[in-house]
Structures are given as structure tokens and as C-alpha cells.
N, C-alpha and C positions, 0 to 999 in steps of 0.2 A: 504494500500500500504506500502511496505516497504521503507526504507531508499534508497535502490540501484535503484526500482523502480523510486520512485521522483527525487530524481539528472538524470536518463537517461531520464524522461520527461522534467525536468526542461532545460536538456543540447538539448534536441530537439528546445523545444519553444524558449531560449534564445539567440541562434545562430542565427535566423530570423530575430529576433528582432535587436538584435545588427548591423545586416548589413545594416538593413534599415537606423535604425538613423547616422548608418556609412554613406550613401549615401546623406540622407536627410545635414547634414551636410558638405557634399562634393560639392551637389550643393547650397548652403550657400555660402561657400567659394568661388566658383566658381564666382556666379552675385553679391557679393557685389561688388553696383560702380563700374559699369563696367564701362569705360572710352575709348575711341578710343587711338590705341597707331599709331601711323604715320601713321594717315589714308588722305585718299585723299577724298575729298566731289567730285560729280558730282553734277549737276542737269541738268535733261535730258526734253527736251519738248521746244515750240517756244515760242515765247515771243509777238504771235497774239492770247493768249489763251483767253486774258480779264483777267487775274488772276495780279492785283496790289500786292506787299508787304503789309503789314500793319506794 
């Protein structure tokens, strides 16, 4: 293979690549610690279920 050959495979395969880990690192970003920001708790169901706290 020539030189021009390998760099147009190389720019094939790399670009895939790149966007994955581009991705993979996005949703990284994304769920670290996720944390509730002014969220409202429910809890929905009666209170004859037999289900104590612990």
C-alpha cells in the first residue's frame, strides 16, 4: 500500500473511533453524581399495605 492509501484508511477507521470515545465520554460527563436539583419526592400507595419503615 502506498502512503496516500494508509492515511485514506487510517482517516476512515479513525473518525469512528474518535466519535465513539467522543460519546463514551459524553455520557461520562453526563451521570457523574447525578444528584436531584429541586426535585419534589412523592410517595404514592396507602398506608394499609403492611409495609413498616425500617
Amino acid at each position: 500500500m502506498t502512503t496516500t492509501q494508509l492515511r485514506h484508511v487510517a482517516g476512515h477507521l479513525l473518525t469512528p473511533l474518535l466519535r465513539c470515545v467522543g460519546m463514551a465520554f459524553a455520557y461520562l460527563g453526563a451521570f457523574h453524581q447525578p444528584t436531584p436539583n429541586h426535585l419534589e419526592l412523592a410517595v404514592v400507595g396507602d398506608s394499609a399495605s403492611g409495609c413498616t419503615p425500617s
